[in-house]
N, C-alpha and C positions, 0 to 999 in steps of 0.2 A: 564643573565637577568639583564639590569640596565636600571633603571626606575628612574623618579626623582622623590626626597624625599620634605619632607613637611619640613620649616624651624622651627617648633616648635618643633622637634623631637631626638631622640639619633641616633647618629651610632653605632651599636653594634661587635665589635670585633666576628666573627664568624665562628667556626670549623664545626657546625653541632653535636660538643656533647652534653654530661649531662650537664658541667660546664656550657657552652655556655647556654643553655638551660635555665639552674637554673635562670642567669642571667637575661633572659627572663620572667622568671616566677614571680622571684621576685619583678624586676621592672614593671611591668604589673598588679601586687598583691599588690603592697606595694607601688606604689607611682603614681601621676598623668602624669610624665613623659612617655611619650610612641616611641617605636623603630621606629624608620622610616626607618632604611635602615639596611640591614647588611651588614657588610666586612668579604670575607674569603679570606685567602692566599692560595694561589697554586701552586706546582711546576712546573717549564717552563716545556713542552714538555709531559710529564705526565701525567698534570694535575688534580693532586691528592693535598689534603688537606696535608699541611706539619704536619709530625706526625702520623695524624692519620690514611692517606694513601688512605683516601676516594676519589673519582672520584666524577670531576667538575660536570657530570651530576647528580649525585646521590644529590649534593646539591642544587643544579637548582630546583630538583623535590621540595626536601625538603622548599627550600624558596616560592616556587610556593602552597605550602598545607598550608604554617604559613600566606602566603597572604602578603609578609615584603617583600621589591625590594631588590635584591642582586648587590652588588658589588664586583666585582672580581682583586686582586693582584696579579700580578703574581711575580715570583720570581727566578733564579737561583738555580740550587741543589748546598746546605752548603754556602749560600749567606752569604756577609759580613755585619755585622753590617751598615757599608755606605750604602750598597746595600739595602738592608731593609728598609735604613729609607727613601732614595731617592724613595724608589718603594712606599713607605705608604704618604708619605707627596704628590706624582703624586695622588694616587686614594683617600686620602681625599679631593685635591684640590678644585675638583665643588661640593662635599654636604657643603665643609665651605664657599665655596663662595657661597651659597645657604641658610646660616645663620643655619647651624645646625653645632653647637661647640663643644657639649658636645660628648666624643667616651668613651663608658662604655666597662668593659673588665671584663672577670671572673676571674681575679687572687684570690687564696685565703689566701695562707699564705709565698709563696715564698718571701722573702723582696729585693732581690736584680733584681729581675723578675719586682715585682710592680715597682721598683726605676728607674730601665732602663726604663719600661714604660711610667710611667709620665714623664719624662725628654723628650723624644721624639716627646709625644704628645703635650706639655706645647711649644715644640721647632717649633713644624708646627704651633702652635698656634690654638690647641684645648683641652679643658678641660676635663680632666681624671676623671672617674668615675669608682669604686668597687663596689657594690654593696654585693657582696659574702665575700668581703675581712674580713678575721680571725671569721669568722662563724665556726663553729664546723663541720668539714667534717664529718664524723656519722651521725649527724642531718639531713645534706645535702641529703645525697645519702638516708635518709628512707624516708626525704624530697622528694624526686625524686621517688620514688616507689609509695609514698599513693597519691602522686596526678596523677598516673596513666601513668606515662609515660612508656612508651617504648626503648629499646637501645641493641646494637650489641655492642660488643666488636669487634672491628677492627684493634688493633692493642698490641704488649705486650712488652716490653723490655723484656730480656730471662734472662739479667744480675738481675733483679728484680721479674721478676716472670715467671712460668713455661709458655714453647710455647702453652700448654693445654687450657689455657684458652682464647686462640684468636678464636672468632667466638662462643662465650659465651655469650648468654643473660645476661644482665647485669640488673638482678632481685636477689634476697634475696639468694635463693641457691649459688650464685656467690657469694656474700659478706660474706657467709658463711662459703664458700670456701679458702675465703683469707687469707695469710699468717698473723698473726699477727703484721708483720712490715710492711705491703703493708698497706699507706693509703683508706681507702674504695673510694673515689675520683680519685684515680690517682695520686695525686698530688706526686712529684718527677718523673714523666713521666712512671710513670709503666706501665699502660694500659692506652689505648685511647678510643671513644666510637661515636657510629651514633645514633641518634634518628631520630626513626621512625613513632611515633604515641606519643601523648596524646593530650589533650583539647583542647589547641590551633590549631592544624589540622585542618583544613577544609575534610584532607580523609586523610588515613594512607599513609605513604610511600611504598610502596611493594617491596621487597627485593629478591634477589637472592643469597644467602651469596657461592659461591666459593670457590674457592681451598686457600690454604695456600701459601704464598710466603714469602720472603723476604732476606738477606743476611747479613753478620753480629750480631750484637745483638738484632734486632729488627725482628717482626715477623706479617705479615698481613695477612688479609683475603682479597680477591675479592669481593668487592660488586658489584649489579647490580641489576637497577629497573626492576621488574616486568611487571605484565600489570597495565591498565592505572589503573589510582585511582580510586575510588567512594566516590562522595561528602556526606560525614556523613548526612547533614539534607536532602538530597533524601531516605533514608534509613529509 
């Protein structure tokens, strides 16, 4: 789904998870700036979210319920650094020549993550924005529960945490759950996550959650939409 974007607006770096989310929430809550477009990466052929292994339509729906136009990257499976930046600096191309600079990203504490970042966008010649950046992940993720959102676990490193928790709501029981060295976030890529429903929806996402795949040290779930939505204020 690409739609054009309003030039007063952010682009938001976009998985379809919590972090992502937060990012959304925060800046939606906490400043006058408002998203205008999002970007998600996807792998060629697949077409699943890098990481968290979600299906391009699954995020279609998802950006179609938040009401925000989606932009879609696509990418090579284990793309190089060049490859990556070539593929991002082609699909921010027409929203910055559309006069929208600013590309806001969830990173929160990784530093050499954020540093690659900004270097890259700073390089296409769009202005980087954190908004989550060294926020207290704990705060985050209770952050994320009381304002009512929703989330699937969709994906688990095994080297980090048990395959058990792939296709685990990712509500209070889960966090309760966690290993004590597993950040409650994710952060170091332990588990990944899809949201599915809170405030900002116009109708929930409806979910099919799937059989278990993956190979190596990484472990996912199958999603799949449902039937159609229903618009929260008909209800």
């Amino acid at each position: 789904m690409d739609s054009s974007a309003p030039d007063d607006g952010l682009v938001l770096m976009w998985s379809g998870g919590k972090d992502a989310m937060l990012t959304l929430d925060v800046l939606h809550s906490q400043s006058p700036r408002r998203v205008s477009a999002l970007l998600t990466t996807v792998v060629e052929e697949v077409e699943t979210v890098t990481m968290h292994g979600t299906p391009l339509s699954v995020i279609e729906r998802q950006a179609d319920a938040l009401g925000i136009p989606l932009y879609v990257m696509r990418v090579p499976p284990n793309a190089s650094n060049a490859t990556y930046e070539e593929r991002l600096e082609r699909a921010l191309g027409p929203l910055l020549a559309e006069g929208v600079d600013t590309v806001a990203a969830g990173d929160l504490f990784l530093e050499d993550v954020k540093a690659y970042r900004e270097n890259v966008l700073q390089t296409i010649g769009a202005t980087p924005l954190f908004p989550l950046w060294k926020r207290d992940t704990t705060w985050l993720a209770h952050r994320f529960l009381e304002r009512g959102y929703r989330a699937v676990v969709t994906s688990v490193d095994t080297v980090q945490l048990d395959s058990s928790f792939v296709g685990r709501d990712y509500d209070q029981a889960f966090l309760d759950d966690l290993p004590a060295d597993v950040d409650p976030c994710g952060e170091h890529g332990a588990f990944h996550t899809f949201v599915m429903d809170g405030s900002p929806f116009r109708a929930a996402v409806p979910l099919e959650i799937g059989e278990e795949h993956g190979e190596g040290r990484m472990r996912y779930v199958r999603l799949h939409t449902a039937e159609p939505t229903t618009d929260k204020e008909s209800k």
